[in-house]
VMD Tcl script that draws the C-alpha trace (Angstrom):
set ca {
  {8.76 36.68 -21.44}
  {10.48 37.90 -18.08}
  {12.39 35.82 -16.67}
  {11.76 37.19 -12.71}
  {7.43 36.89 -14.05}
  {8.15 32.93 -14.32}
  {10.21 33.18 -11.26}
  {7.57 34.43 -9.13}
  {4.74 32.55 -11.14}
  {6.78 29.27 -9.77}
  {7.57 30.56 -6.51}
  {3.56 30.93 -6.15}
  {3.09 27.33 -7.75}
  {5.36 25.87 -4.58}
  {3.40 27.58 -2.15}
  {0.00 26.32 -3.30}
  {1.80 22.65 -3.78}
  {0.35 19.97 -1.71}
  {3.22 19.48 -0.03}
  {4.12 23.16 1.43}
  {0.23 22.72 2.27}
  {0.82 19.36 3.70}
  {4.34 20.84 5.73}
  {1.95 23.36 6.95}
  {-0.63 21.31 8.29}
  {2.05 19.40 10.19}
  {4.11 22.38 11.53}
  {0.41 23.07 13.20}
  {-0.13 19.82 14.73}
  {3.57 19.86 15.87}
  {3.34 23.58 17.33}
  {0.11 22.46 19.26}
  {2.06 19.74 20.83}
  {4.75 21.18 22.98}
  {6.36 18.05 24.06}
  {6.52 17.39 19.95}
  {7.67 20.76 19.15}
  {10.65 20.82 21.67}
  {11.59 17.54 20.36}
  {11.83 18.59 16.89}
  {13.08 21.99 17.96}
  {16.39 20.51 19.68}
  {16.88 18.03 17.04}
  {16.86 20.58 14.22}
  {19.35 22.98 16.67}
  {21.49 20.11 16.67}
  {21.20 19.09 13.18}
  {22.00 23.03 11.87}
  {25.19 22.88 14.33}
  {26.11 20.04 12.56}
  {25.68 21.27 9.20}
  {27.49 24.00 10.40}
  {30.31 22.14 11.59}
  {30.86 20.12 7.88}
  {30.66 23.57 6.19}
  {33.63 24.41 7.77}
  {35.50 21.27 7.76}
  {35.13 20.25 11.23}
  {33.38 16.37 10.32}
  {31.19 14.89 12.71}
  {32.82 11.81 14.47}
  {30.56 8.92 13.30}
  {29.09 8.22 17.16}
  {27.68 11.72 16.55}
  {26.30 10.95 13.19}
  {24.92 7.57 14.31}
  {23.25 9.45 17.50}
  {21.80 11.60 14.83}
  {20.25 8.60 12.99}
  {19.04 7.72 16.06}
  {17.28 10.24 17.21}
  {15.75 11.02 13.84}
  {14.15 7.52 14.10}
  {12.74 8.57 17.65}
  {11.58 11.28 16.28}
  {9.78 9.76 13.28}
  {7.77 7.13 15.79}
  {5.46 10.59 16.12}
  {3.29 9.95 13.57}
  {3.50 14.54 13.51}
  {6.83 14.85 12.79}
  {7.20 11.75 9.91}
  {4.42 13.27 8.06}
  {6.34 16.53 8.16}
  {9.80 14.71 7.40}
  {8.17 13.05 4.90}
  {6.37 16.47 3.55}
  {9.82 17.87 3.65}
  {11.14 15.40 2.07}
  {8.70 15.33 -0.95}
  {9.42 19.20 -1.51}
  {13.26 18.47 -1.63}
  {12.43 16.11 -4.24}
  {10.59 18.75 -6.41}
  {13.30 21.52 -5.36}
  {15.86 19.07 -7.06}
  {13.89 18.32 -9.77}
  {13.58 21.93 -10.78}
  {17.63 22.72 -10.44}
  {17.99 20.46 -12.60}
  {15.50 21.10 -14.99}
  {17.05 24.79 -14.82}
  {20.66 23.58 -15.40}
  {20.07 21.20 -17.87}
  {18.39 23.58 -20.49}
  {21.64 25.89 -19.82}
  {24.19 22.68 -20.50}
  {24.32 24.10 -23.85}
  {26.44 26.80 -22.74}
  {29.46 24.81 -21.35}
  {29.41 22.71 -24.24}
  {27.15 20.02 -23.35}
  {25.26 19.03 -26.04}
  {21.58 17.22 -25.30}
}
mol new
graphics top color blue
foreach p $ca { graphics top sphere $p radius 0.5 }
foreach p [lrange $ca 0 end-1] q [lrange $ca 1 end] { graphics top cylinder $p $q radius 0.2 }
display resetview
């Protein structure tokens, strides 16, 4: 068995999935809607400079997390962009769920037993 075979066997698996299909079927509908797509683009411009920001120590205040919150709730009233939050948010799920899976069968190594 090699290892980089399964690798790419899963990477291919997570491409067909229903929900990359599904995020791509939204990104479409988004991209064809240019008031949608600028919306989405500016919040996820701001949400990266955020991310940013906490990666190198600098916390957001909480006014700027809140405003955050808030516009990600404006943003999910288009019924576009909360089925591709949603989409996104099912493939995190199964992105987790495979970590884990992954670390788990190596606990053995560190002394964890199962």
């Amino acid at each position: 068995m090699n290892i980089y075979d399964k690798a790419h066997d899963l990477a291919k698996a997570m491409k067909d999935s229903p929900e990359v299909q599904e995020i791509m079927a939204a990104v479409k509908l988004i991209d064809a809607d240019p008031q949608s797509k600028e919306m989405l683009d500016n919040f996820r411009t701001r949400q990266n400079e955020l991310q940013q920001r906490m990666m190198s120590g600098d916390m957001p205040s909480p006014e700027e997390m809140e405003q955050m919150e808030k516009q990600f709730e404006v943003l999910s009233l288009n019924l576009n962009i909360r089925r591709l939050f949603e989409a996104e948010q099912r493939l995190s799920v199964i992105i987790q769920d495979v970590n884990k899976i992954i670390a788990d069968s190596l606990q053995h190594l560190y002394g964890h037993s199962e």
